[in-house]
PDB file of N, CA, C and O in Angstrom, chain B, residues numbered from 101:
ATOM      1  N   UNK B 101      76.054  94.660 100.032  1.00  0.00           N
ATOM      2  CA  UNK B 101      76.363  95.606 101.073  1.00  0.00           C
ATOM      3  C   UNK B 101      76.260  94.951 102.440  1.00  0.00           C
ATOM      4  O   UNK B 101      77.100  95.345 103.250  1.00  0.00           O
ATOM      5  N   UNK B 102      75.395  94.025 102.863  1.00  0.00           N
ATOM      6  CA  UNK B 102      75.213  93.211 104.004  1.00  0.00           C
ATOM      7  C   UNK B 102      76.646  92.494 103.869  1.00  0.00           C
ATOM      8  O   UNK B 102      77.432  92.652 104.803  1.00  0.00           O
ATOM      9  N   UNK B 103      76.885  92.018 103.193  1.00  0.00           N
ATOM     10  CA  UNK B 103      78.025  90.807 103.364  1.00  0.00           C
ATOM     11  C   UNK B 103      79.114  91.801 104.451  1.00  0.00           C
ATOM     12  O   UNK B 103      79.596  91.311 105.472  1.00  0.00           O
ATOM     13  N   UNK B 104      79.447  93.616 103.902  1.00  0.00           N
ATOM     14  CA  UNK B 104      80.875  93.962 104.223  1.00  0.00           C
ATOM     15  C   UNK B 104      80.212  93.984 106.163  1.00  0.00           C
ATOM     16  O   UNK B 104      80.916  93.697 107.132  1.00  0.00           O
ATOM     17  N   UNK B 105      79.109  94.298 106.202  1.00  0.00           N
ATOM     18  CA  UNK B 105      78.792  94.481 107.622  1.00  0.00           C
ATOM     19  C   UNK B 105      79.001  93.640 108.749  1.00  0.00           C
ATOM     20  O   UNK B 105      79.223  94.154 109.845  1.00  0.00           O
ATOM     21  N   UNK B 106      78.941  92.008 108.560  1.00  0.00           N
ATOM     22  CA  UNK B 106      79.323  91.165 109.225  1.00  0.00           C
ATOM     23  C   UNK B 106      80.930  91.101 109.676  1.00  0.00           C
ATOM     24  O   UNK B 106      81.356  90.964 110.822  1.00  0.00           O
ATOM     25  N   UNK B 107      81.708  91.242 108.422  1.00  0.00           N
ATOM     26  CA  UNK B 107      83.086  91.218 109.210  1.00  0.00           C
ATOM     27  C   UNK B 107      83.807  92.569 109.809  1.00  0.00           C
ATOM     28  O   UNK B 107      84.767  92.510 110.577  1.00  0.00           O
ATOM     29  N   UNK B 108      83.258  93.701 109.388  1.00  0.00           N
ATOM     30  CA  UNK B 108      83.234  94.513 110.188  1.00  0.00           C
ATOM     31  C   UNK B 108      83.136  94.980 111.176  1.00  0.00           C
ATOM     32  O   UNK B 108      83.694  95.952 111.684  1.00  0.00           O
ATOM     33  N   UNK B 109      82.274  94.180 111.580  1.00  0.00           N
ATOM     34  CA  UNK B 109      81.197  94.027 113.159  1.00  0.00           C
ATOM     35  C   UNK B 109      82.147  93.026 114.000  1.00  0.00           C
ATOM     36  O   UNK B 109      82.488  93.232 115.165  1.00  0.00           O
ATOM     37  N   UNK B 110      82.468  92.059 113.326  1.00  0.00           N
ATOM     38  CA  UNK B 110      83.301  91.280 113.859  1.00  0.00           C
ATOM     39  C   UNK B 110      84.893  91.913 114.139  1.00  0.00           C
ATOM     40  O   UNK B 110      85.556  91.657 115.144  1.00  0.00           O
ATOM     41  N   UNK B 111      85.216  92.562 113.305  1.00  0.00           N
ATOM     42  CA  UNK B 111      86.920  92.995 113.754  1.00  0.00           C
ATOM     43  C   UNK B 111      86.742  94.197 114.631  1.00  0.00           C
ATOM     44  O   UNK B 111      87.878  94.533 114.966  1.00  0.00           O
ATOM     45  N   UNK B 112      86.010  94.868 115.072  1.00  0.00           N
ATOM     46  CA  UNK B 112      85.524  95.555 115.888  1.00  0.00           C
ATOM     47  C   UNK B 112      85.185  94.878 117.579  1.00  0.00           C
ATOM     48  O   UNK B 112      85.590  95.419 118.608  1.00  0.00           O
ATOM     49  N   UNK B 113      84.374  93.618 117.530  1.00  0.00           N
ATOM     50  CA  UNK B 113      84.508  93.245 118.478  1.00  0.00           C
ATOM     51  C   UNK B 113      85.600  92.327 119.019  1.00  0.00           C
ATOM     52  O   UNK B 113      85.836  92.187 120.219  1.00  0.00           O
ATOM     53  N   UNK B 114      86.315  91.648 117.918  1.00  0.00           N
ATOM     54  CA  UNK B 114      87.680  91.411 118.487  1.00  0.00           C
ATOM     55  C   UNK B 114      88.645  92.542 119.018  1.00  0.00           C
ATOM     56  O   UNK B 114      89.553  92.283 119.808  1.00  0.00           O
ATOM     57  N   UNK B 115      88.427  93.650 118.599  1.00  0.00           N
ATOM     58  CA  UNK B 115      89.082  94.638 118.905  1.00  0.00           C
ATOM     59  C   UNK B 115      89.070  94.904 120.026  1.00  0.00           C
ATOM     60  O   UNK B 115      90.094  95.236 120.622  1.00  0.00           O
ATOM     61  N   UNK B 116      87.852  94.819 120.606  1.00  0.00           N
ATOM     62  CA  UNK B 116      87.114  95.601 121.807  1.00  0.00           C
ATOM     63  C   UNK B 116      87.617  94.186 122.683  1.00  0.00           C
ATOM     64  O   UNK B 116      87.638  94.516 123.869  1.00  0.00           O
ATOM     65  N   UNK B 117      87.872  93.289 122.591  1.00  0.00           N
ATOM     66  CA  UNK B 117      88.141  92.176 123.540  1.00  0.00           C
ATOM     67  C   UNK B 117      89.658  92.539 123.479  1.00  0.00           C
ATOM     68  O   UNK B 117      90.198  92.345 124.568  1.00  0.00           O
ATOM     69  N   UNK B 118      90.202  92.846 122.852  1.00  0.00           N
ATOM     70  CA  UNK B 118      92.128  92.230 122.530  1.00  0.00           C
ATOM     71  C   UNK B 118      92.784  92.436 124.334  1.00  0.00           C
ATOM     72  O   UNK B 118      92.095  92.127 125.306  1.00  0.00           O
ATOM     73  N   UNK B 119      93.431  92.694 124.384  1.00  0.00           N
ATOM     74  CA  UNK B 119      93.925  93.134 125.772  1.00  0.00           C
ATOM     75  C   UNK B 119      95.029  94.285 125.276  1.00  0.00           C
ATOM     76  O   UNK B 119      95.496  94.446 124.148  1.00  0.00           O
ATOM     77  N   UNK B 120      95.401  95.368 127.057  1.00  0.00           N
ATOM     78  CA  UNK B 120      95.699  96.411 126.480  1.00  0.00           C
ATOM     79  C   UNK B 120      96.881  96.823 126.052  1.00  0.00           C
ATOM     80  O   UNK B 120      97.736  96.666 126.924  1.00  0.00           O
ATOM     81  N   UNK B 121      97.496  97.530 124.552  1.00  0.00           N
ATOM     82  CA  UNK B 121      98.713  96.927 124.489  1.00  0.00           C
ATOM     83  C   UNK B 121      99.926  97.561 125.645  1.00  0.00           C
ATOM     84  O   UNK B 121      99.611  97.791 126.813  1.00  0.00           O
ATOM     85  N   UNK B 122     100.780  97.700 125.322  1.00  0.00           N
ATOM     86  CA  UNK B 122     101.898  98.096 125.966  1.00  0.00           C
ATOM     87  C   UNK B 122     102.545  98.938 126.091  1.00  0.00           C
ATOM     88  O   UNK B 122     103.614  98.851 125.488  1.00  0.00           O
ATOM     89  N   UNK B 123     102.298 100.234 126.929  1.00  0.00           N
ATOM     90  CA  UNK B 123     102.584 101.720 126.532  1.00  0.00           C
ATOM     91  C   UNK B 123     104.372 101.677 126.335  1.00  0.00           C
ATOM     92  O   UNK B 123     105.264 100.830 126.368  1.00  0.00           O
ATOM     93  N   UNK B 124     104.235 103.106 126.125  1.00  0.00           N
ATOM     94  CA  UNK B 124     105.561 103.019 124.747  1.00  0.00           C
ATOM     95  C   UNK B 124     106.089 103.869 126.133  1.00  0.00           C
ATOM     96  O   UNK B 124     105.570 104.555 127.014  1.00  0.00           O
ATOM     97  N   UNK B 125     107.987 103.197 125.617  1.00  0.00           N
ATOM     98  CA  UNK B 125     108.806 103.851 126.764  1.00  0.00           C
ATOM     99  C   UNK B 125     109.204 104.957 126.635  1.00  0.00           C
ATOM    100  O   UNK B 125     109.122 105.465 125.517  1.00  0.00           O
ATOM    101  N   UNK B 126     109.842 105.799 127.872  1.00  0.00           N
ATOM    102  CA  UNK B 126     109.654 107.209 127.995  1.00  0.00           C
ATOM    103  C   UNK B 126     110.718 107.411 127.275  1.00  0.00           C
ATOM    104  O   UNK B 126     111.793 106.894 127.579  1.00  0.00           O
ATOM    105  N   UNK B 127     110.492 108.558 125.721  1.00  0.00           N
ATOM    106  CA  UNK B 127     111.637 109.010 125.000  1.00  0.00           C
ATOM    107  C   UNK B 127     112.903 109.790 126.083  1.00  0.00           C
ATOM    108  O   UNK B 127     114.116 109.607 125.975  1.00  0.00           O
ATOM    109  N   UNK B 128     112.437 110.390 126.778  1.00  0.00           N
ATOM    110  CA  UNK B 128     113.591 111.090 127.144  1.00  0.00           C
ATOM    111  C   UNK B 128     115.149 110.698 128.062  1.00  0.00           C
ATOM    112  O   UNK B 128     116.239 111.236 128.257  1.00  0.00           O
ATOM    113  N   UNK B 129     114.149 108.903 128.596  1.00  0.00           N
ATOM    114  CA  UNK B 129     115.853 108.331 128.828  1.00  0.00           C
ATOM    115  C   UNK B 129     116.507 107.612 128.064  1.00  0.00           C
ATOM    116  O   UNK B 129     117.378 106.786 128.337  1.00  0.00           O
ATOM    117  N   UNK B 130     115.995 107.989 126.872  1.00  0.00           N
ATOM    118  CA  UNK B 130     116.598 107.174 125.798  1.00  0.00           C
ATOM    119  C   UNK B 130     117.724 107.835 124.796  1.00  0.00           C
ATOM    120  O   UNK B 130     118.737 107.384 124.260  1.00  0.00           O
ATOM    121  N   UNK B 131     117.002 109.248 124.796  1.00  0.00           N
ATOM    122  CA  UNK B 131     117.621 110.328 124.103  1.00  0.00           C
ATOM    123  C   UNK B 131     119.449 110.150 124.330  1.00  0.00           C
ATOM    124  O   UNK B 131     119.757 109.793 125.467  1.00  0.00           O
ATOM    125  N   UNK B 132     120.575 110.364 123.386  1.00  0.00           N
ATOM    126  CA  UNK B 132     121.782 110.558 123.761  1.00  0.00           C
ATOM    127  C   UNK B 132     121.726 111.825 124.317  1.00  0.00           C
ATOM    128  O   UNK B 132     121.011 112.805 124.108  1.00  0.00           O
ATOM    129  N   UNK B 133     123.331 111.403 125.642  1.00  0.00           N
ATOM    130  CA  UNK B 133     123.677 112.810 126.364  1.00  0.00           C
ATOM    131  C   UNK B 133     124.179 113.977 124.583  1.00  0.00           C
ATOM    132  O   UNK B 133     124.347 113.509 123.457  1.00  0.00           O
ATOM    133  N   UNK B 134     124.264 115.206 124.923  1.00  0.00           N
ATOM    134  CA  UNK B 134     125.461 115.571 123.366  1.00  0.00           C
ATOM    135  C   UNK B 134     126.227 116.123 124.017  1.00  0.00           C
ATOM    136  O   UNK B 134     125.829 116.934 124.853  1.00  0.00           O
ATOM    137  N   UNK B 135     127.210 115.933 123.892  1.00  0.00           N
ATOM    138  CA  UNK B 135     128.336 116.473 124.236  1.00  0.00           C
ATOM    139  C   UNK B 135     129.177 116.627 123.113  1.00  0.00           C
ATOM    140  O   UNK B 135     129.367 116.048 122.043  1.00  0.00           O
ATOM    141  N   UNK B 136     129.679 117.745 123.810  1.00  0.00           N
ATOM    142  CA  UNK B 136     130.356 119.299 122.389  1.00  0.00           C
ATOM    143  C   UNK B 136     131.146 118.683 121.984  1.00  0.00           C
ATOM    144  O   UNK B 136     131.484 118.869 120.814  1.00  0.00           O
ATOM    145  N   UNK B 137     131.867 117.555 122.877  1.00  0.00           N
ATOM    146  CA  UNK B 137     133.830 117.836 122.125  1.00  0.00           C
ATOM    147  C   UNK B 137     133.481 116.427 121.783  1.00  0.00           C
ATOM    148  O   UNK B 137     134.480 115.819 122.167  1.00  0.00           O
ATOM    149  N   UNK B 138     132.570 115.458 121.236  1.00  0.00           N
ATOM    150  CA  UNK B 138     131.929 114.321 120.162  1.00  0.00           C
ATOM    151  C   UNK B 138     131.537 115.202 119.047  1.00  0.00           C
ATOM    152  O   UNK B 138     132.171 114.911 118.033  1.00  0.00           O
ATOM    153  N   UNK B 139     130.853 116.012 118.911  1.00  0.00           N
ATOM    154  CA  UNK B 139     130.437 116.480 117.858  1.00  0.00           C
ATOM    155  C   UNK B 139     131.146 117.863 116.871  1.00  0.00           C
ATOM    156  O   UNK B 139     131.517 118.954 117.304  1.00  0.00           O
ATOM    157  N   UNK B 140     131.163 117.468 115.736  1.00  0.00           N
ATOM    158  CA  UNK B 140     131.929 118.287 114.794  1.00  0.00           C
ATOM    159  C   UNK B 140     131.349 119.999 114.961  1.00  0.00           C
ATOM    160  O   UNK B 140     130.186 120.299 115.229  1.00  0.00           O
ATOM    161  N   UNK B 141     132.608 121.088 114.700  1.00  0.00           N
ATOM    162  CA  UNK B 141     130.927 121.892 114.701  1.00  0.00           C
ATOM    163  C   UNK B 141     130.530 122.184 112.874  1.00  0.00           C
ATOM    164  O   UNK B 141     131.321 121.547 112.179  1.00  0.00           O
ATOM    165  N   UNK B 142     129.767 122.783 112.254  1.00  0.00           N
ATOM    166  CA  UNK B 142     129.291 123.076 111.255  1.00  0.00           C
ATOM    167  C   UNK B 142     129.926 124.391 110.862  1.00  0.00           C
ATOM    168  O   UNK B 142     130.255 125.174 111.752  1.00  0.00           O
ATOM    169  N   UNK B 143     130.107 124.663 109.680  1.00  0.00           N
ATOM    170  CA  UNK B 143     130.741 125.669 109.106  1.00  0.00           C
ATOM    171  C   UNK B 143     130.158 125.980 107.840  1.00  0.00           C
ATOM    172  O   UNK B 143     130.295 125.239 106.866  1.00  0.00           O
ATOM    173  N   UNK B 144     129.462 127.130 107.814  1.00  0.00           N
ATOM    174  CA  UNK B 144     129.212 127.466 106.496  1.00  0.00           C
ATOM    175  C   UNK B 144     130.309 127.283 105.022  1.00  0.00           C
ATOM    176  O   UNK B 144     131.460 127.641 104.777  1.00  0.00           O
ATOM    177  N   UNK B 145     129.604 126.787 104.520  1.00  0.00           N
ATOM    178  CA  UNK B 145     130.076 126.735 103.061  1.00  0.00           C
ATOM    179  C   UNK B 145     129.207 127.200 101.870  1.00  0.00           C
ATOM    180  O   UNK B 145     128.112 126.773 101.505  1.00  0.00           O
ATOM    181  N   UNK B 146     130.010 128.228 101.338  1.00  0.00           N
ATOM    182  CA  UNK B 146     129.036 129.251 100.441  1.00  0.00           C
ATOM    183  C   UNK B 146     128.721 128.034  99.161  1.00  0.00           C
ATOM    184  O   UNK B 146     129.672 127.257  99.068  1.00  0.00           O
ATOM    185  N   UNK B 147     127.691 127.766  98.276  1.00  0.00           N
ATOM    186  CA  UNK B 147     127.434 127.104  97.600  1.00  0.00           C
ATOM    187  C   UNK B 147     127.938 127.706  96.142  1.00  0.00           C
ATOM    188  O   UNK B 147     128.303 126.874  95.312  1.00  0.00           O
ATOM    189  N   UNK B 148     127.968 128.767  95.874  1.00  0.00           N
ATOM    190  CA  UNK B 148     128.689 129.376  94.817  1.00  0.00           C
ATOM    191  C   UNK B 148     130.052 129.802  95.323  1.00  0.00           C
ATOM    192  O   UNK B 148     130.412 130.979  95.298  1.00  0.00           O
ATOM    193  N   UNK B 149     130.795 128.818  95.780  1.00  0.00           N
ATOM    194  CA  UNK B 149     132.122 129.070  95.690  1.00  0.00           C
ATOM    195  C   UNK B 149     132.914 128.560  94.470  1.00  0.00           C
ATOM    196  O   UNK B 149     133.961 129.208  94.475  1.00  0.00           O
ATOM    197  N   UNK B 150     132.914 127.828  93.576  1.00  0.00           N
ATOM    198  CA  UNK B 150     133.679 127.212  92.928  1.00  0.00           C
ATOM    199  C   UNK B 150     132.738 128.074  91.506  1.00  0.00           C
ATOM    200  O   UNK B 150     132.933 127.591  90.390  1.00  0.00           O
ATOM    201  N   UNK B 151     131.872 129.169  91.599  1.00  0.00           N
ATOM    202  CA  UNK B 151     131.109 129.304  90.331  1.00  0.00           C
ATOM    203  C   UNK B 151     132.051 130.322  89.290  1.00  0.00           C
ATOM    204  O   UNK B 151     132.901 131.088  89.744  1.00  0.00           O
ATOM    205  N   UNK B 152     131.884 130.249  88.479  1.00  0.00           N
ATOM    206  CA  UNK B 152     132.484 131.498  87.207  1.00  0.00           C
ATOM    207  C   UNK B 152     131.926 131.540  86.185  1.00  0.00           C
ATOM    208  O   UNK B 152     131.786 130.651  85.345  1.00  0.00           O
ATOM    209  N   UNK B 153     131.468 132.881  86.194  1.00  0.00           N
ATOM    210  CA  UNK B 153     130.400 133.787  84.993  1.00  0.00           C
ATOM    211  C   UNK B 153     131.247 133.343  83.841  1.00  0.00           C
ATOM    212  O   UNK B 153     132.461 133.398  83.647  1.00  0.00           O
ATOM    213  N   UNK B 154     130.265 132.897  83.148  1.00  0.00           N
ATOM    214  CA  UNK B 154     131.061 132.518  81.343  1.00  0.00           C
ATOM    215  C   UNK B 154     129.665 133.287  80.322  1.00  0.00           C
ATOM    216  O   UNK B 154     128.607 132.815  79.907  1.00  0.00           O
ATOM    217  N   UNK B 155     130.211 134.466  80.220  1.00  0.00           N
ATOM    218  CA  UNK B 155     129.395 134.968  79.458  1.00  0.00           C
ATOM    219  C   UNK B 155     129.047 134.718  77.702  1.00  0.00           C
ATOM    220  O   UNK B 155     130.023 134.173  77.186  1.00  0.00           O
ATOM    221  N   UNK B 156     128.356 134.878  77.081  1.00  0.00           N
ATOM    222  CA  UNK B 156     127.793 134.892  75.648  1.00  0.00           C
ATOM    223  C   UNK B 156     129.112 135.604  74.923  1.00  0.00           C
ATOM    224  O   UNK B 156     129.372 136.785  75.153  1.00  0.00           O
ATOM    225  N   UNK B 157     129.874 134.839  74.082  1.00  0.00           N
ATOM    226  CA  UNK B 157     131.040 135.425  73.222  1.00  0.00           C
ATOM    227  C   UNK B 157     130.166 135.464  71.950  1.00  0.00           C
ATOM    228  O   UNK B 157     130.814 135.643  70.919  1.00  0.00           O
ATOM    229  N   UNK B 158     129.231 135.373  71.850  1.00  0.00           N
ATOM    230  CA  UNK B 158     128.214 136.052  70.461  1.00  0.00           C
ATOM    231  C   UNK B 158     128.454 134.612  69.511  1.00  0.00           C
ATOM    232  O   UNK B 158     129.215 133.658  69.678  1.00  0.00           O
ATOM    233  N   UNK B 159     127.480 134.911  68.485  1.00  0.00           N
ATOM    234  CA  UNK B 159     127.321 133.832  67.142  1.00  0.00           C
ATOM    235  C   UNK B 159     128.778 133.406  66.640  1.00  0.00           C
ATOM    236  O   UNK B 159     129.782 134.020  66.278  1.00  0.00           O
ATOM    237  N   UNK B 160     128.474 132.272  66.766  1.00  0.00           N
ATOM    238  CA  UNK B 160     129.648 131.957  65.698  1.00  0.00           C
ATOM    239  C   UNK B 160     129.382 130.978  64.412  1.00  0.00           C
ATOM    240  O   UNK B 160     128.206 130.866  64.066  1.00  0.00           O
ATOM    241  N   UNK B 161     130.330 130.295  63.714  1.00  0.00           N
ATOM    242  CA  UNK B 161     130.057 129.673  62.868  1.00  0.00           C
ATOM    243  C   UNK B 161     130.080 128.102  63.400  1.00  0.00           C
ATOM    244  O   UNK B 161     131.021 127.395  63.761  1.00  0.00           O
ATOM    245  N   UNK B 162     128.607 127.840  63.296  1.00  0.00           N
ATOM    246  CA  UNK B 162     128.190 126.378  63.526  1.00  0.00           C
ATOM    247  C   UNK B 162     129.712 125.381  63.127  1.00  0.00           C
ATOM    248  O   UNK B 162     130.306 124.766  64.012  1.00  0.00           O
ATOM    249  N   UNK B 163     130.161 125.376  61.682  1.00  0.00           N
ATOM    250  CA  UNK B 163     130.907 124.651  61.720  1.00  0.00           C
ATOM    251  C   UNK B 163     132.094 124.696  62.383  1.00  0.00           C
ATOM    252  O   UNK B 163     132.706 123.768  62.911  1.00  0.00           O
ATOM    253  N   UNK B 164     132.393 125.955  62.307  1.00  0.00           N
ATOM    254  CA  UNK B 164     133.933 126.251  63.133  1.00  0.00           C
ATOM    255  C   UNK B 164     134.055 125.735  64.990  1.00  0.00           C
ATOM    256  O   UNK B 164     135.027 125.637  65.738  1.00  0.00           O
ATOM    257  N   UNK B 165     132.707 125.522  65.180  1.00  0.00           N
ATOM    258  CA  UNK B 165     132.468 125.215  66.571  1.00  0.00           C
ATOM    259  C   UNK B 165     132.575 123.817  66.655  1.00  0.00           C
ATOM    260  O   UNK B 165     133.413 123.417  67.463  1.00  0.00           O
ATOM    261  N   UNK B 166     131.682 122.621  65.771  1.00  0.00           N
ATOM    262  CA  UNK B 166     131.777 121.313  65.842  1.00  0.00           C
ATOM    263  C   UNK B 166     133.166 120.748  65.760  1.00  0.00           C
ATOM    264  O   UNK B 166     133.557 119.672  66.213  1.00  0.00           O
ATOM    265  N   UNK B 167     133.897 121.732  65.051  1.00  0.00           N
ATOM    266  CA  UNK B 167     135.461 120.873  64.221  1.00  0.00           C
ATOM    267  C   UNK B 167     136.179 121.273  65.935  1.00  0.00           C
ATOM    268  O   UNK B 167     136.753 120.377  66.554  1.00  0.00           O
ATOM    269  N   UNK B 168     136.052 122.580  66.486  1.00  0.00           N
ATOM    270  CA  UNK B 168     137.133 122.720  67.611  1.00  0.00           C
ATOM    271  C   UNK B 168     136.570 121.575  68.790  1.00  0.00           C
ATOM    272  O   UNK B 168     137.180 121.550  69.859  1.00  0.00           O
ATOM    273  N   UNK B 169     135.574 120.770  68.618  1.00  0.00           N
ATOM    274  CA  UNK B 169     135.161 119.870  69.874  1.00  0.00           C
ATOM    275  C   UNK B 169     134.913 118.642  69.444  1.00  0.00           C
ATOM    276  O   UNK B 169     134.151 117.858  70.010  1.00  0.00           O
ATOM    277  N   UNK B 170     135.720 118.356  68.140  1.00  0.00           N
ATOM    278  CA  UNK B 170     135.699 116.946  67.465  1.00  0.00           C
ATOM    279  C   UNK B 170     136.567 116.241  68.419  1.00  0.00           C
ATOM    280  O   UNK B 170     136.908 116.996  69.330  1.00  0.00           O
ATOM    281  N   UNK B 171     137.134 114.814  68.542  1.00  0.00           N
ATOM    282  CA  UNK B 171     137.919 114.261  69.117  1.00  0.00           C
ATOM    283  C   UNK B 171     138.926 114.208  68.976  1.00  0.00           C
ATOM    284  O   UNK B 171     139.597 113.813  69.930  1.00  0.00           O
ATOM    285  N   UNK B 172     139.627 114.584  67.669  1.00  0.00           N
ATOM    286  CA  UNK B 172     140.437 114.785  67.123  1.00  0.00           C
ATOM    287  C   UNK B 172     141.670 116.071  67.601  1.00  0.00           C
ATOM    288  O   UNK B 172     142.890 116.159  67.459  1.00  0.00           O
ATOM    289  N   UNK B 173     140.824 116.772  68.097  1.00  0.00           N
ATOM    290  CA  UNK B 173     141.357 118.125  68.039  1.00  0.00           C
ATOM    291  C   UNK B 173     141.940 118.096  69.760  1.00  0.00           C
ATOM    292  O   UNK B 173     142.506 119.080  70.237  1.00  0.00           O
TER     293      UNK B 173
END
């Protein structure tokens, strides 16, 4: 447990020496102007547009189903 304390102590006081860094530049003249007639506008698009109810046509016969989706057919 002594051993972790020494370099600890140490990256701490390098820390405390470093010099100070370099404040960060002001976001807001950096920001783009927006201007309307660059940008597309957005248009809803319903996500169930292309959908269609395929309801349950009831039991059928297992085999009569495999043979109509063979490759063949």
């Amino acid at each position: 447990m002594k051993f972790y304390i020494f370099p600890g102590a140490a990256a701490l006081a390098l820390g405390a020496c470093s010099v100070d860094p370099t404040p960060l530049p002001s976001v807001a003249d950096q920001q783009a102007v927006s201007n309307a007639s660059v940008s597309s506008p957005i248009q809803y698009q319903n996500p169930l547009a292309g959908y269609t109810y395929r309801a349950p046509t009831g039991p059928r016969d297992w085999r009569s189903v495999n043979e109509e989706q063979t490759e063949g057919n």
